[in-house]
One Martini backbone bead per residue (centre of mass of N, CA, C, O) as a GRO file, in nm:
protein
   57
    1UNK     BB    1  13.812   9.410   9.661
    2UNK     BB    2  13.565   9.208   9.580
    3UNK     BB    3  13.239   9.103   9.587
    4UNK     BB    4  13.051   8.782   9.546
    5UNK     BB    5  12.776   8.620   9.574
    6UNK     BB    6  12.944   8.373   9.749
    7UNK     BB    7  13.037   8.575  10.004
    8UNK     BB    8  12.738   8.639  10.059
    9UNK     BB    9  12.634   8.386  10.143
   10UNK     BB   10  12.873   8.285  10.340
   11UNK     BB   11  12.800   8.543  10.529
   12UNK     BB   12  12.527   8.448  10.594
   13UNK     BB   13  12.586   8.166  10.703
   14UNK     BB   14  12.748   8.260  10.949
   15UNK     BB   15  12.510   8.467  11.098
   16UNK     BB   16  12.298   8.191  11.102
   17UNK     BB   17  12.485   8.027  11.286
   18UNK     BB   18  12.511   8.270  11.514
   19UNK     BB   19  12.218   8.356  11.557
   20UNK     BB   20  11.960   8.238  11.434
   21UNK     BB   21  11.671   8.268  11.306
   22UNK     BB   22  11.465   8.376  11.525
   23UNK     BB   23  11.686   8.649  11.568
   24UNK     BB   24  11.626   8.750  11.318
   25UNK     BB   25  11.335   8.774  11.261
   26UNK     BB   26  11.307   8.973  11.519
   27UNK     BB   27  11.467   9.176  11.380
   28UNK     BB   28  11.351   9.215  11.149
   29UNK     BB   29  11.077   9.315  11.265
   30UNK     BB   30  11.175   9.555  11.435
   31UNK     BB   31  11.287   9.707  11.221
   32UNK     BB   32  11.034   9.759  11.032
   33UNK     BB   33  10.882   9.879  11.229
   34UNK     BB   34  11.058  10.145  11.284
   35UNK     BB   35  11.030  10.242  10.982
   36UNK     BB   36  10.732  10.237  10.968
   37UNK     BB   37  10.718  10.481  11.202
   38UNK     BB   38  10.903  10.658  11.076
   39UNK     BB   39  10.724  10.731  10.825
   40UNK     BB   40  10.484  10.803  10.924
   41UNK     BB   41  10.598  11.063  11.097
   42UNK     BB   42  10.679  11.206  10.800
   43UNK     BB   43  10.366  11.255  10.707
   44UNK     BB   44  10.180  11.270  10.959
   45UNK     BB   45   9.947  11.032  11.025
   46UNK     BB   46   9.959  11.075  11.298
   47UNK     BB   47   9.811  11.146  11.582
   48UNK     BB   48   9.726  11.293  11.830
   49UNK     BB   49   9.866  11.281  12.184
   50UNK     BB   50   9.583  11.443  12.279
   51UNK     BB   51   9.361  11.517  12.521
   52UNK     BB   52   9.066  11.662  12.582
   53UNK     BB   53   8.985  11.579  12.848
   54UNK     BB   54   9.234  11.751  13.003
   55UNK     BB   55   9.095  12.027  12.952
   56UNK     BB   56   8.836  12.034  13.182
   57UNK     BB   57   8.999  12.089  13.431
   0.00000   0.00000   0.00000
């Protein structure tokens, strides 16, 4: 059984009704955050989370 263009479509189409566009969008957008969060912290490019301030107390 395989999956053909049409079949990916109509699961699409059913997801949409299902789901609706604004719930997709923002579920979009909240993986996207997450990926590119994980991708920064695995470069390394992240500050570090250290206050210098509380050293000295």
């Amino acid at each position: 059984m395989s999956f053909s263009i049409p079949h990916l479509l109509m699961f699409l189409a059913v997801v949409v009704l299902l789901f609706g566009t604004k719930k997709l969008r923002s579920l979009g957008e909240d993986v996207g955050s997450a990926i590119k969060g994980f991708k920064k912290e695995l470069s390394g490019d992240v500050e570090s989370k250290h206050d210098p301030k509380l050293d000295n107390k």
